[in-house]
VOZA-10349 format. One record per atom (N, C-alpha, C, O, CB): x, y, z; atom name. Coordinates in steps of 0.1 Angstrom, whole numbers, plus 5000, padded with zeros to 4 digits. Atoms other than C-alpha are relative to their C-alpha. Glycine has a CB too. Layout:
N
> xx;yy;zz;at
> X;Y;Z;CA
...
# end
This chain:
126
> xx;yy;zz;at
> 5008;4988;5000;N
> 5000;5000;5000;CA
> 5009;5012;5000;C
> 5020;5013;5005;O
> 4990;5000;5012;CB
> 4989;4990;5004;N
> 5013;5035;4988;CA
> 4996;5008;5015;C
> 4985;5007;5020;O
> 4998;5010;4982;CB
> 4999;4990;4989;N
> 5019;5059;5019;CA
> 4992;5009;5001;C
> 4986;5007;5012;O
> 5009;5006;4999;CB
> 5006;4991;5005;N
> 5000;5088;5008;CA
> 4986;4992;4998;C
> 4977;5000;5002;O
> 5007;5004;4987;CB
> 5013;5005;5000;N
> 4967;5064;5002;CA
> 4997;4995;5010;C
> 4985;4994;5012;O
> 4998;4993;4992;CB
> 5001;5005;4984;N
> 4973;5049;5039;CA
> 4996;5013;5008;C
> 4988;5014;5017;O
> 5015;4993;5008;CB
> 5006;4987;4993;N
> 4972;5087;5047;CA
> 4985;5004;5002;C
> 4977;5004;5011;O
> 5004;5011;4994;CB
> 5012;5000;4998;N
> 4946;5094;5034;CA
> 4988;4995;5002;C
> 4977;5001;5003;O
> 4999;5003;4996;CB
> 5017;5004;4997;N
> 4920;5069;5041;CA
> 5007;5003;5015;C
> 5016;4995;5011;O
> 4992;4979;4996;CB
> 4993;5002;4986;N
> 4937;5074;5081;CA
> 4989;5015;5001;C
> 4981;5017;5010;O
> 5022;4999;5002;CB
> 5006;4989;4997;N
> 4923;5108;5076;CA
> 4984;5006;4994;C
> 4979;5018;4995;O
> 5011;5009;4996;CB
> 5013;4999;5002;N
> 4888;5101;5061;CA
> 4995;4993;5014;C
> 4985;4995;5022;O
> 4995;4992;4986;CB
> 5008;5012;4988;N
> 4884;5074;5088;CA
> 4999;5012;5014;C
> 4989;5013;5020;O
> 5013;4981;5006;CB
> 4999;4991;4989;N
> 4895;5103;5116;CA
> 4988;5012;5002;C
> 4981;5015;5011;O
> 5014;5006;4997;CB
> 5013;4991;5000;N
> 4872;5130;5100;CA
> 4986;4996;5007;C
> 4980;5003;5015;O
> 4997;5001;4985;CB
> 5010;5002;4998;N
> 4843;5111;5105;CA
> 5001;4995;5013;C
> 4993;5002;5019;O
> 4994;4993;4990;CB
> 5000;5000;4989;N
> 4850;5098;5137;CA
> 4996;5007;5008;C
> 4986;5005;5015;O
> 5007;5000;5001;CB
> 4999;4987;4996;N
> 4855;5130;5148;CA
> 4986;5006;5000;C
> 4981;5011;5010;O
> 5009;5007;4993;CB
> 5014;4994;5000;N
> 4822;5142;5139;CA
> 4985;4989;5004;C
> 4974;4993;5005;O
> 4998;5006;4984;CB
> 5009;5008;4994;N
> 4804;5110;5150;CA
> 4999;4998;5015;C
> 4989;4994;5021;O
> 5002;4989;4993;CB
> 4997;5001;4986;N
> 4818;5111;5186;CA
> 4989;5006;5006;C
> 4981;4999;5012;O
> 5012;5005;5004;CB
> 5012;4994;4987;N
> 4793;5135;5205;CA
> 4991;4993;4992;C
> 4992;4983;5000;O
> 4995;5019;5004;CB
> 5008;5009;5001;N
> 4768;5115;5187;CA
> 4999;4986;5008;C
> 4990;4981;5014;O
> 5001;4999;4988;CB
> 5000;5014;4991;N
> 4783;5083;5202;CA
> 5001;5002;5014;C
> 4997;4992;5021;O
> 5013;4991;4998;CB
> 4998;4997;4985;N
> 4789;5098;5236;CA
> 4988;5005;5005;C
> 4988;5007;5017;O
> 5012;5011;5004;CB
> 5010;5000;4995;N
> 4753;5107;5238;CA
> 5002;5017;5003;C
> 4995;5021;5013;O
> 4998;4990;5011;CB
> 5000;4988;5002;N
> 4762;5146;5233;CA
> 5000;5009;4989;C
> 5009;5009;4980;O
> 5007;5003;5005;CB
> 5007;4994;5010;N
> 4739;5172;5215;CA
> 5011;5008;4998;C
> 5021;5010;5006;O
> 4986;5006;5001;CB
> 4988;4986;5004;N
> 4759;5198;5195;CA
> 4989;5010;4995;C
> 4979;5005;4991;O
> 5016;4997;4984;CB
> 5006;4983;5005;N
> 4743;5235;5185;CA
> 5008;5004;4995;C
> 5018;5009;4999;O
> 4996;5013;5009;CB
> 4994;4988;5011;N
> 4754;5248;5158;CA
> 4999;5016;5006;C
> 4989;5019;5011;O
> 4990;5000;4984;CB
> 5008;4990;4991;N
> 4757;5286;5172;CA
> 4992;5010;4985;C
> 4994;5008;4973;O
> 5014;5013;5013;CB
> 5012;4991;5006;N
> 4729;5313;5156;CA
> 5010;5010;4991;C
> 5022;5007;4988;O
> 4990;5010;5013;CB
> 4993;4991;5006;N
> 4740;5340;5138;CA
> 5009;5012;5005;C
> 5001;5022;5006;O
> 4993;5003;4992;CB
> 4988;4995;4994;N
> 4771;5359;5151;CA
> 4992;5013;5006;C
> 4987;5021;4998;O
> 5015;5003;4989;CB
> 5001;4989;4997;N
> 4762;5385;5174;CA
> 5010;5014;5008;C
> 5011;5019;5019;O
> 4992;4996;5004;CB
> 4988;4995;4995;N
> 4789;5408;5170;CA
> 5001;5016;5002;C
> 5009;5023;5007;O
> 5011;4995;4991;CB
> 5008;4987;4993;N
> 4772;5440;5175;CA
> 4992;5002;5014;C
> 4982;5009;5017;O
> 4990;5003;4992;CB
> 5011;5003;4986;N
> 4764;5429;5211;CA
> 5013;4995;5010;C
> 5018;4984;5010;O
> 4985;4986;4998;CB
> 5009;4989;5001;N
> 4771;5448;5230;CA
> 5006;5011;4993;C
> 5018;5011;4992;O
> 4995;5003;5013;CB
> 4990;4993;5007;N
> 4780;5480;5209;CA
> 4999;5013;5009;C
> 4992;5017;5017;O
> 4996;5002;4984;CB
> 4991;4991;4992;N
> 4798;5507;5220;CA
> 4987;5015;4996;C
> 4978;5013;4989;O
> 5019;5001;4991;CB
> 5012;4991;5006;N
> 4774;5547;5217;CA
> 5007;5008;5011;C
> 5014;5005;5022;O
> 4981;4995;4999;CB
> 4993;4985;4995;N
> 4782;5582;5225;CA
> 4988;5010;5006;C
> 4976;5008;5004;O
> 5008;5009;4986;CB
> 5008;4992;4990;N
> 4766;5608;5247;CA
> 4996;5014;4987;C
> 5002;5024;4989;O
> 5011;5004;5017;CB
> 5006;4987;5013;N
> 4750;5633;5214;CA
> 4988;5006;5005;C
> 4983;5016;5000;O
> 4995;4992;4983;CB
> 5013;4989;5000;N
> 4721;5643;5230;CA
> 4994;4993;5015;C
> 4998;4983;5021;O
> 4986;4997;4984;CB
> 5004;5002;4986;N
> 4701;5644;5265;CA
> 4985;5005;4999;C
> 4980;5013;5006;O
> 5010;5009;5012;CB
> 5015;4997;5004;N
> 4666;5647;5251;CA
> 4995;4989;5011;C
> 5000;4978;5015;O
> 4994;4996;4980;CB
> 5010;5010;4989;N
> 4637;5635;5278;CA
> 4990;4992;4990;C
> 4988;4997;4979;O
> 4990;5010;5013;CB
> 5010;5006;5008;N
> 4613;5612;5264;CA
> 4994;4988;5009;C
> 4995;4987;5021;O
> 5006;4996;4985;CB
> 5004;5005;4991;N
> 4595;5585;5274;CA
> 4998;4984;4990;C
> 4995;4984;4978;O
> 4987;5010;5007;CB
> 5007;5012;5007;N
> 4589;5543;5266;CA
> 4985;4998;4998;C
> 4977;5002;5006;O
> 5003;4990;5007;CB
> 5011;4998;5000;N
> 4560;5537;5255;CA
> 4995;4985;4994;C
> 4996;4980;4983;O
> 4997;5013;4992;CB
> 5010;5012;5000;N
> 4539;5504;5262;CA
> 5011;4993;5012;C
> 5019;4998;5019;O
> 4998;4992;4981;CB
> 4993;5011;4988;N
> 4552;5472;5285;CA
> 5005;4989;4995;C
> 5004;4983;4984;O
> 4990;4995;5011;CB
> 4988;5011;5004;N
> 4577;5450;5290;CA
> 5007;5005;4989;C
> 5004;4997;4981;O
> 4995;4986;4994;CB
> 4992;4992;5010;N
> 4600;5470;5264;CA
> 5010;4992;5001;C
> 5013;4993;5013;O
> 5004;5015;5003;CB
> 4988;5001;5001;N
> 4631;5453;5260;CA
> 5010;5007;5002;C
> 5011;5010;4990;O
> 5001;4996;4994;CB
> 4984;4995;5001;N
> 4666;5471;5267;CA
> 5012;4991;5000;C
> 5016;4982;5007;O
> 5003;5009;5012;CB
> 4989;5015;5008;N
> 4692;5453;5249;CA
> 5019;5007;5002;C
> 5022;5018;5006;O
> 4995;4999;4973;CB
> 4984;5000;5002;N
> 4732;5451;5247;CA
> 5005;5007;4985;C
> 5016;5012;4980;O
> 5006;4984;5001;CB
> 4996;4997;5017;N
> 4732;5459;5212;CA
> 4985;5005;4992;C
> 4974;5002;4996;O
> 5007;4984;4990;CB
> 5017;5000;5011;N
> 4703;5470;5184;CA
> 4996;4990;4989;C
> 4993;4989;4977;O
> 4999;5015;4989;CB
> 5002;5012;5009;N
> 4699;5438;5176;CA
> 4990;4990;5005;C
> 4995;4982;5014;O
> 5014;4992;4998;CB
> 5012;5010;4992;N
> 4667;5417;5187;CA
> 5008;4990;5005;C
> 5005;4986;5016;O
> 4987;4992;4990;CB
> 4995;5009;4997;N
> 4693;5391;5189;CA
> 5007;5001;5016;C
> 5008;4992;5024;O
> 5007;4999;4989;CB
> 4988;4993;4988;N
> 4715;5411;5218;CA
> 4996;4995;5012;C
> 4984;4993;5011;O
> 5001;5017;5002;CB
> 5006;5003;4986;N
> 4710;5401;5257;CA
> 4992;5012;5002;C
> 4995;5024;5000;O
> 5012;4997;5013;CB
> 5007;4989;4991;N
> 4683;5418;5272;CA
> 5003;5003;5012;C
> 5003;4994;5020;O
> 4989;4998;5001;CB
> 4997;5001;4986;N
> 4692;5434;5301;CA
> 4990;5004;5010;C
> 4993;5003;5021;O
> 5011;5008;5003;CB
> 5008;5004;4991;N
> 4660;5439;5317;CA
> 4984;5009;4987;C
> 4985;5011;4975;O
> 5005;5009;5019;CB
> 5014;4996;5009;N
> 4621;5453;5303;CA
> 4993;5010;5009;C
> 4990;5007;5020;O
> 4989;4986;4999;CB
> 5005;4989;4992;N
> 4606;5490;5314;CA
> 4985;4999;4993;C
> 4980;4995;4983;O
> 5010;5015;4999;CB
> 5015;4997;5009;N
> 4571;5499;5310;CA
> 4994;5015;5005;C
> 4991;5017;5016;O
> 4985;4986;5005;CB
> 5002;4988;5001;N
> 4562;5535;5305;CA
> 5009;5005;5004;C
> 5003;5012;5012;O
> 4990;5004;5005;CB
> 4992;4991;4995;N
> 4593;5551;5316;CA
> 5002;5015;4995;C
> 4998;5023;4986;O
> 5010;4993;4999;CB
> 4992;4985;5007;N
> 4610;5582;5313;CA
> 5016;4996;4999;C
> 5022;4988;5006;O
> 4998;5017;5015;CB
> 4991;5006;5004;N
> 4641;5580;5296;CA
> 5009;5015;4988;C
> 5004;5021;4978;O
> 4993;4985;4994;CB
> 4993;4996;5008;N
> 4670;5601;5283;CA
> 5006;4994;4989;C
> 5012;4983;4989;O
> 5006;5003;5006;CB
> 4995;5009;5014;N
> 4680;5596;5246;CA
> 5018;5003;5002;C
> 5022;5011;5010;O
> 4992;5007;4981;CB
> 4985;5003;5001;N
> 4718;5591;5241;CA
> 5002;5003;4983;C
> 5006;5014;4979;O
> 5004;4982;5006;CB
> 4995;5003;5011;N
> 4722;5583;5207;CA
> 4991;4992;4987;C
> 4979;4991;4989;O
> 5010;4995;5005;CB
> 5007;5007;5008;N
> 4709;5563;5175;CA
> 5012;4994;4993;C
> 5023;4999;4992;O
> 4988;5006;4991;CB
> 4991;5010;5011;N
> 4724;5533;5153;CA
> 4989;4996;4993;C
> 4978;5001;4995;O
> 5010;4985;5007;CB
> 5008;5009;5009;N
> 4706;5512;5128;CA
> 5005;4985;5007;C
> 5015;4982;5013;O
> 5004;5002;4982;CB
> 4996;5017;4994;N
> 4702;5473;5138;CA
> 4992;4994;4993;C
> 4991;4996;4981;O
> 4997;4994;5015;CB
> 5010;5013;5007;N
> 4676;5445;5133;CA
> 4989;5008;5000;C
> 4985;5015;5009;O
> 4998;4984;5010;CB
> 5016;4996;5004;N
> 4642;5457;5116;CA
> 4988;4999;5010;C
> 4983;4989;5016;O
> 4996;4989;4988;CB
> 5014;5003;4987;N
> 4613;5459;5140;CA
> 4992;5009;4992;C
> 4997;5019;4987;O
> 5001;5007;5021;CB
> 5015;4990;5003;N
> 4576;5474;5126;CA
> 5007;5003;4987;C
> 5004;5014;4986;O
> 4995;5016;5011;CB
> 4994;4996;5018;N
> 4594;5480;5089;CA
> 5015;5014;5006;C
> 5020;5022;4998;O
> 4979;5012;4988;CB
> 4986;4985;4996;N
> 4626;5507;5109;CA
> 5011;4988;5001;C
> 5010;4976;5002;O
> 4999;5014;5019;CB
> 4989;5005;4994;N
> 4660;5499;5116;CA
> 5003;5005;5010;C
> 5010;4999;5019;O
> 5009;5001;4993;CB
> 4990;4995;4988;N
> 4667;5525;5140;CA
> 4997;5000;5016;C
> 4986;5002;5021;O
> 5003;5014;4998;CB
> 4999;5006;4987;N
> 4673;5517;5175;CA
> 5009;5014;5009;C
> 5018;5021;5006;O
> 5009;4983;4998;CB
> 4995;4986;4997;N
> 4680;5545;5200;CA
> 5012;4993;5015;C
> 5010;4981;5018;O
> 4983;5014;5005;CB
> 4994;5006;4989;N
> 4706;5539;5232;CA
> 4998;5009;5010;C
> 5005;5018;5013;O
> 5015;4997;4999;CB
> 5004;4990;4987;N
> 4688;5554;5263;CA
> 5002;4995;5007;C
> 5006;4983;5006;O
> 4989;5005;5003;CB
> 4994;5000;4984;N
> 4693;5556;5301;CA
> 4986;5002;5009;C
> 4980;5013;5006;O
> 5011;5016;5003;CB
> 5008;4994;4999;N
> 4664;5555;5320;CA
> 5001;5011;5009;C
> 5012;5010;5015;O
> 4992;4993;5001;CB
> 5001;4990;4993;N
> 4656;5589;5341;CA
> 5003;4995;5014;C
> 4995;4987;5019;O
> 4989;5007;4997;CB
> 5002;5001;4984;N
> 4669;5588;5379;CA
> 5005;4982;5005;C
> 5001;4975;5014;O
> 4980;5004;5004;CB
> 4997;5012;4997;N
> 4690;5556;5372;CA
> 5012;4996;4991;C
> 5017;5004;4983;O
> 4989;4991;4999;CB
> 4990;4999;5003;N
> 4717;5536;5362;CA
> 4998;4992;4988;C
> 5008;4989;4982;O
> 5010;4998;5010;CB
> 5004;5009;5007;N
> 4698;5514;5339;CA
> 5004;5005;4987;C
> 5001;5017;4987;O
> 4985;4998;5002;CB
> 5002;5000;5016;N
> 4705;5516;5299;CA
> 5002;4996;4992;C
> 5014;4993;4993;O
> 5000;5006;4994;CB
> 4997;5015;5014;N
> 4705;5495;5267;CA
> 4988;5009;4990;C
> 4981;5019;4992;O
> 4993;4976;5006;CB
> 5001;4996;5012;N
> 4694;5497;5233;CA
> 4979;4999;4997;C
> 4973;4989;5001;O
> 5012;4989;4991;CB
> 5014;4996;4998;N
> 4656;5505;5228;CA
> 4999;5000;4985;C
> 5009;5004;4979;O
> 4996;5015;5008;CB
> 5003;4996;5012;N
> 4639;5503;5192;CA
> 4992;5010;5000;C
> 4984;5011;5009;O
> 4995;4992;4993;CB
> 5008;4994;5004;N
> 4625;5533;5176;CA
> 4985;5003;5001;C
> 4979;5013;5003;O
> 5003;4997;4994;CB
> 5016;5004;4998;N
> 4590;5520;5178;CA
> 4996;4998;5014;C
> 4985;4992;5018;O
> 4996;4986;4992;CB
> 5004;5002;4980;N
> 4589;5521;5220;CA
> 5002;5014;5002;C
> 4993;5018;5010;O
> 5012;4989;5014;CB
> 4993;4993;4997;N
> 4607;5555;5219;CA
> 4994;5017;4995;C
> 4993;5021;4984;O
> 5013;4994;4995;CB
> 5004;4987;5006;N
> 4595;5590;5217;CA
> 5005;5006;4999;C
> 5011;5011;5009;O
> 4993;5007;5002;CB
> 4988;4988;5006;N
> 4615;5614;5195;CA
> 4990;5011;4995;C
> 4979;5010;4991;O
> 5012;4993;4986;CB
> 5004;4989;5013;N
> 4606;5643;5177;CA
> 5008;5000;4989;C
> 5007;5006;4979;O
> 4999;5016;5003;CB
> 4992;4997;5015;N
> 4632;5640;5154;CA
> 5013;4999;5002;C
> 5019;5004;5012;O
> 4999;5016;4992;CB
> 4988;5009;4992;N
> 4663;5622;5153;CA
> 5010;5002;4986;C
> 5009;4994;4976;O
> 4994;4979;5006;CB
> 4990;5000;5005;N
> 4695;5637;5135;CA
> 5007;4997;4995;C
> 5008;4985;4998;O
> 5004;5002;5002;CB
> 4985;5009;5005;N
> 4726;5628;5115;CA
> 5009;5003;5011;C
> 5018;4994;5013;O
> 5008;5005;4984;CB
> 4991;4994;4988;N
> 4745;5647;5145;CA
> 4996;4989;5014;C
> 5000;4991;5025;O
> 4995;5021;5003;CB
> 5006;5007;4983;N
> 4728;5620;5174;CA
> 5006;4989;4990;C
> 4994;4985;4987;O
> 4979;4999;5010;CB
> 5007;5010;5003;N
> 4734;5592;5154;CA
> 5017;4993;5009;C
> 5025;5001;5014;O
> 4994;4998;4981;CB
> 4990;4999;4988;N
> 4761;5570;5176;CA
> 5014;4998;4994;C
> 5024;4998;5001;O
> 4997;4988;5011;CB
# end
């Protein structure tokens, strides 16, 4: 047998092995989701507009990405804006604002569609 053909069946037989093991050992594998590498993202202090959430359970996220950890859920708050990015689509928008709520140390990434602006700049954006 030539060298080179012992290799390589040595390294078909290994491949599959390899990918059959947590199967044989009785351990699931997860593929992971899709990379969340906007989480959490970084945002700048552009503006100190008051405003307010609007409805319950709101999410405030790590990133403007539905995907991002939530770090907790306000309902009706008051809430200084910070800033805006674009993220994951909610209600047909992209943009996602990064507020604080009022009289705390709380803040993460808020969509557009919870968030009352009057009008949201190229100068706020983060």
């Amino acid at each position: 047998m030539n060298r080179s053909h012992s290799h390589s069946r040595l390294s078909r037989y290994t491949a599959r092995t390899l990918v059959l093991l947590p199967v044989l050992m009785g351990v699931s594998v997860v593929s992971a989701g899709p990379a969340a590498a906007s989480c959490p993202q970084s945002w700048s202090d552009k503006s100190w507009f008051t405003g307010t959430i609007s409805g319950t359970n709101v999410n405030y996220r790590s990133g403007p990405q539905t995907n991002c950890s939530a770090y907790g859920q306000w309902s009706n708050v008051s809430i200084n804006h910070h800033c805006w990015a674009t993220g994951t689509y909610v209600n047909g928008s992209s943009q996602w604002w990064h507020v604080q709520r009022v009289g705390t140390s709380q803040q993460g990434w808020v969509h557009e569609s919870y968030v009352s602006v009057t009008s949201a700049t190229a100068s706020m954006k983060c």
